[in-house]
Structure formats: structure tokens, C-alpha cells
C-alpha positions as CSV (number, residue, x, y, z in Angstrom):
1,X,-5.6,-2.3,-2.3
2,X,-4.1,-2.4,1.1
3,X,-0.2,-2.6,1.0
4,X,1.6,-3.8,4.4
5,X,5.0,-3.6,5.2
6,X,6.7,-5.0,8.6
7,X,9.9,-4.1,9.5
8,X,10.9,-5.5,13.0
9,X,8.4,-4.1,15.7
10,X,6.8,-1.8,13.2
11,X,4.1,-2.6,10.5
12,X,2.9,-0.1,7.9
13,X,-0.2,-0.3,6.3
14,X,-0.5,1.4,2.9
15,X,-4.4,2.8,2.6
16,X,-7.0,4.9,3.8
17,X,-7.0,5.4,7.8
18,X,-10.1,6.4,8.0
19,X,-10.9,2.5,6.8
20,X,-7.5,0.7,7.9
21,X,-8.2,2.1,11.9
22,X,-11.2,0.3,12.8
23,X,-9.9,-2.5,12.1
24,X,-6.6,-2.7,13.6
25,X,-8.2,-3.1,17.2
26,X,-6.6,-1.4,20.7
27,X,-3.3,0.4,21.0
28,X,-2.3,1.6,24.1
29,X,-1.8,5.4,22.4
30,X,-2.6,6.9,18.8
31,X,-0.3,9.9,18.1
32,X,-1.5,11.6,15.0
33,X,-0.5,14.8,13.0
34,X,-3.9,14.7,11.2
35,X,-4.7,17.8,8.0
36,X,-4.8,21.1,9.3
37,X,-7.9,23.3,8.7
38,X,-6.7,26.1,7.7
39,X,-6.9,29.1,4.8
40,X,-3.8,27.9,2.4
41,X,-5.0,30.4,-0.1
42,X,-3.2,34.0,-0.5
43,X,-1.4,36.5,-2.3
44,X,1.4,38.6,-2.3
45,X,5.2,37.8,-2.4
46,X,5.8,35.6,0.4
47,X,3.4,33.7,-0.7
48,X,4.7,33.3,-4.1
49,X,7.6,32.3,-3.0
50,X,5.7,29.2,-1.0
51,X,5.1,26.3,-3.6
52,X,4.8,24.6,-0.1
53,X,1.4,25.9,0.2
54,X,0.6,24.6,-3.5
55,X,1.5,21.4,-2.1
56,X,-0.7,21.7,1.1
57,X,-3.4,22.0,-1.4
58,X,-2.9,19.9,-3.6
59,X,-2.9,16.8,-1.5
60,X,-5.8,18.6,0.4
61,X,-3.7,19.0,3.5
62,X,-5.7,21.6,4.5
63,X,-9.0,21.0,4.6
64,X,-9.1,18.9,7.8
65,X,-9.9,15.9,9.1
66,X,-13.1,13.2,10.6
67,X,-12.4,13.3,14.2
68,X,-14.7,10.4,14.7
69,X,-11.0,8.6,14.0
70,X,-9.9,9.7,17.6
71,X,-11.8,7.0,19.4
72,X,-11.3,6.2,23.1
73,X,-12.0,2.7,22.3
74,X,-9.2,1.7,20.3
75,X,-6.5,3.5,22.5
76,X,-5.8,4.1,25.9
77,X,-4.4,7.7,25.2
78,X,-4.5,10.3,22.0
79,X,-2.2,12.6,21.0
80,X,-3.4,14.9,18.5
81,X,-2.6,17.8,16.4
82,X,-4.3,20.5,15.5
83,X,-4.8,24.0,13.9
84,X,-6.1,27.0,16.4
85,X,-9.8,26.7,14.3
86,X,-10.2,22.7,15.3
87,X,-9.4,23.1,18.6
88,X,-12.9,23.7,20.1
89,X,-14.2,20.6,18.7
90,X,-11.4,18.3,19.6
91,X,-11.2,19.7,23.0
92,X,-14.7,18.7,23.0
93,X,-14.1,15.3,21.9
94,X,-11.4,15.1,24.5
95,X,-13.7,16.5,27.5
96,X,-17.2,14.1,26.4
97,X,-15.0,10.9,25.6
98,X,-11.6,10.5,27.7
99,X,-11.0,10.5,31.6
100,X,-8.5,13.7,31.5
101,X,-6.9,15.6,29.0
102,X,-4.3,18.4,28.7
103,X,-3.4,21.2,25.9
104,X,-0.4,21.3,24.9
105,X,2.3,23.7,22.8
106,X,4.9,23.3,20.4
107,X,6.8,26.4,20.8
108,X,9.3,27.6,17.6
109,X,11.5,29.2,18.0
110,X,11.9,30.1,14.5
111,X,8.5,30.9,13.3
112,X,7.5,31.7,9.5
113,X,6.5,35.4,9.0
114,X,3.4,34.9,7.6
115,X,0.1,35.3,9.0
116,X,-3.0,35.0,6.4
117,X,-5.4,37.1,8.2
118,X,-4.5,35.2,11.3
119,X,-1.9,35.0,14.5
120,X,1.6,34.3,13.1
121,X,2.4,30.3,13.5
122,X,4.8,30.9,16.2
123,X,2.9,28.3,18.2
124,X,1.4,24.8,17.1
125,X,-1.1,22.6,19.9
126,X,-1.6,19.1,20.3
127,X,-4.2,17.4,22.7
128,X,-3.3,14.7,24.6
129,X,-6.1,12.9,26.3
130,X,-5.9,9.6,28.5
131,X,-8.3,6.9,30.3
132,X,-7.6,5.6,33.4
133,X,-4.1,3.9,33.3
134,X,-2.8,5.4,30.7
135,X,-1.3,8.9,32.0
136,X,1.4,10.7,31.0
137,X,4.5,8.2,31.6
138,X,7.8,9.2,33.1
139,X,8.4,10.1,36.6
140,X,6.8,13.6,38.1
141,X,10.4,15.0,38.4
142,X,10.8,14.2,34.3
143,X,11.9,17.3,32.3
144,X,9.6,16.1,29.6
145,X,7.0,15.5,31.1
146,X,5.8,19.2,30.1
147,X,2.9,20.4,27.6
148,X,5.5,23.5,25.9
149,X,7.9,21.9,24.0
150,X,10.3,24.4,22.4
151,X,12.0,23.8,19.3
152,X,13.1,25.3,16.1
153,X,10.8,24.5,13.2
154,X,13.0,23.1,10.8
155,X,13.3,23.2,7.3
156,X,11.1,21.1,5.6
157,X,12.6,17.6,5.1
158,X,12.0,14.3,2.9
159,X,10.5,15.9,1.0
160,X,7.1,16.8,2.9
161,X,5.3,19.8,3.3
162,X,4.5,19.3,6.8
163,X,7.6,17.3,8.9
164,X,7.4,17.5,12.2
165,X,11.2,17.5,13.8
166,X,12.7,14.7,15.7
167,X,13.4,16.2,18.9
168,X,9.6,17.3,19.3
169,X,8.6,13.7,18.6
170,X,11.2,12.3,20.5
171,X,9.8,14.6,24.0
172,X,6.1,13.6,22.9
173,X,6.7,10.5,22.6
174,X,8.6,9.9,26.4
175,X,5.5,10.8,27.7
176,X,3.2,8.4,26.2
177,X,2.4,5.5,28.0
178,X,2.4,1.8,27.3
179,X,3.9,-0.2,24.0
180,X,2.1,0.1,20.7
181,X,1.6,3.5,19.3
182,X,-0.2,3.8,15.9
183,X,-0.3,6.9,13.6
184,X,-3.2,6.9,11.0
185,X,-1.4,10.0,9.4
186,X,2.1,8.6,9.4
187,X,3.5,11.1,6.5
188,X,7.6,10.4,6.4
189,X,7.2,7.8,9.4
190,X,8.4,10.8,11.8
191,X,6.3,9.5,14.7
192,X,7.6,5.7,13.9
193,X,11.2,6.8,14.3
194,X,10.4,8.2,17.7
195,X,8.6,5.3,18.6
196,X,11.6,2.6,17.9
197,X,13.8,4.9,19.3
198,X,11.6,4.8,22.8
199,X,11.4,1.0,22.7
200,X,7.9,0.9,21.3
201,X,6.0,-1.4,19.0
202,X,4.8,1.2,15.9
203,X,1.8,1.0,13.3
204,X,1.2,3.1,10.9
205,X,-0.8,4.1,8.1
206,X,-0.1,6.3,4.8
207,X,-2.4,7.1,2.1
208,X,0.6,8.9,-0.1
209,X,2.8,6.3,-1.8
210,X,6.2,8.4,-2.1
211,X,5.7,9.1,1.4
212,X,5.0,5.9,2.4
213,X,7.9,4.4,1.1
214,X,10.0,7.6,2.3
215,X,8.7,5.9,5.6
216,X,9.5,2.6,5.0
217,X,13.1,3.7,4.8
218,X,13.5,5.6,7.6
219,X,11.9,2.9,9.9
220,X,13.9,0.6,8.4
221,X,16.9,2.8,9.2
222,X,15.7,3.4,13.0
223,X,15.2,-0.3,13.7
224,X,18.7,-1.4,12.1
225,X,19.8,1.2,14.9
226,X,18.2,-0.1,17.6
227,X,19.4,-3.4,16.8
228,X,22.6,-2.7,16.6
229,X,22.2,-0.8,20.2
230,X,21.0,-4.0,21.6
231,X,23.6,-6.4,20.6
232,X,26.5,-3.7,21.7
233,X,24.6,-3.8,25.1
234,X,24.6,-7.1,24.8
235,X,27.9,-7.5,23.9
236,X,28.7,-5.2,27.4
């Protein structure tokens, strides 16, 4: 059963994305922190002392994700995140099935020490690709309009494993084009606050019912805010 919530310009679908997408129809950008591939097993005593990564694998956060749910025919731009070992496919999705495309980095600043047989986290990439039209928005001169973003990581918040902060998805978000964004990973609503903060309309979709409704509230919270912003401007 498909639960939908709509909270001013936002509406939240409850459900599987992979079914709830399709059927939504065009966007003019999906911006999507999708499940990792990556090796969330381990020893030792960091990673004892990680029930995170329990987490990660129990709600099989780690075991990636259908790309065939980045489709250029539903959005005019993607944004898309994505662990070093997915990023030859999706880079090959972005070359075959968009006009241009770009890598891009989140940069921490405070990375966790912990490897797994791997490069340390320090860095996380995103692809965004774009048809015609729908290019990076903001003026050439704009300060955000950058592929590093450098940020501290953040401790993990509402309760997720995987939160991305505010800031980043505040700078992602500035240069996505157009007015409806939808996230088929929403999580905690994290893209949805960045969204209504930018003046967009937001869909998203959640699978997890405690973080959907962790989502609902913060949405909520956002669009109070902007509403209040508006009269006060208004008002002036």
C-alpha cells in the first residue's frame, strides 16, 4: 500500500521507488542518494565499535541499487550518488543516455578512519548529467556552481545511518535547474529540505516508515519556514 503525504509544495509518497517512479511522470531534476555498493562486513575494533554498519546491513543499504531508475526520460537532469565501485556503470549510463554530464566530489573534511581493504572515505562522488536545457543553473561567476563541495561529514543525525548534511544539499541543490526535484531515496527528507529552502516544488519517495515520517516532519518544518519568510517579505 502506497501512503501519500502533501505538505505545501511537497508530496511524499510512502512505497517502493523502483514502482512509485515510473509513474510519477517528468521532473525537471531527480537528486538521489541511492544504496551504496560497498563491503559493510569487517572486523577488528573500530568496527566493533560501528553498529552503524549493522544498520547499513540490515536495511541492505549496501548492496546497491537498479540504475535503470535514472532515466533521462522522466527528468531533465540527475544527480546521483555513488560509491567508487558503481561509478563505471553510472558514468556509463550518463555518457549513452544524457547530453553532458560532469563528476563531481563531496570533499570531508573530517573523514572516518577506516578503510576496509579500500581508499579511506575522505571523498564521496555524485554524477550529475543534463539534457539540453537543463544545465547547471546559477550564473558562470556563482561560487557554487563547482563539482568539489567541501564540508565536514557530520555526525550521523535523525537517526539514519547515512545523512547527508545540509550545507552540501543546500550547494547541490543551487545548481539544479528548473522547479520540481524528486528523490526516489528520500531517507530523512534531507534533499526535500534543500529543495523548499531553494523555492522548489519536492517529491519524494521512502520505503522505511520511521524515516518516512522523520521526513514528514522535517518538510513540514521547512515549509512552515518558508512561509513564514514570505509573509515577512510580504509584510516589507
Amino acid at each position: 500500500m502506497i501512503a501519500t503525504v502533501r505538505i505545501g509544495a511537497a508530496t511524499l509518497y510512502m512505497g517502493d521507488a523502483y514502482v512509485i517512479r515510473p509513474a510519477l511522470g517528468f521532473h525537471d531534476a531527480d537528486v538521489m542518494d541511492p544504496p551504496y555498493l560497498i563491503r559493510a562486513t569487517g572486523a577488528g575494533r573500530y568496527r566493533a565499535r560501528r553498529p552503524m554498519m549493522d544498520r547499513i546491513m540490515d536495511e541492505e543499504l549496501h548492496s546497491g541499487f537498479d540504475m535503470a531508475i535514472v532515466n533521462p526520460l522522466l527528468c531533465g537532469a540527475a544527480i546521483v550518488f555513488a560509491h567508487n565501485d558503481q561509478l563505471a556503470e553510472l558514468l556509463s549510463l550518463a555518457q549513452g543516455q544524457f547530453h553532458r554530464h560532469a563528476l563531481c566530489v563531496w570533499q570531508k573534511t573530517n573523514p572516518q578512519p577506516i578503510a576496509n581493504k579500500h581508499y579511506r572515505p575522505d571523498v564521496e562522488f555524485y554524477v550529475h548529467a543534463w539534457n539540453r536545457g537543463y544545465h547547471p543553473a546559477g550564473a558562470i561567476c556563482d561560487l557554487f556552481r563547482v563539482s568539489r563541495i567541501t564540508s565536514p561529514r557530520g555526525s550521523a543525525r535523525f537517526d539514519h545511518p547515512t545523512t547527508k548534511p545540509d550545507a552540501l544539499m543546500a550547494k547541490i541543490l543551487a545548481n539544479v535547474a528548473g522547479d520540481s526535484v524528486c528523490d526516489p531515496f528520500m531517507g530523512t527528507g534531507s534533499t526535500g529540505v534543500a529543495a523548499i529552502r531553494a523555492g522548489k516544488r519536492f517529491t519524494g519517495i521512502e520505503r522505511n516508515p520511521d524515516y518516512f515520517q522523520t521526513a514528514v516532519r522535517r518538510i513540514t518544518d521547512a515549509v512552515t519556514k518558508a512561509r513564514a519568510v514570505d509573509q515577512l517579505e510580504q509584510v516589507a
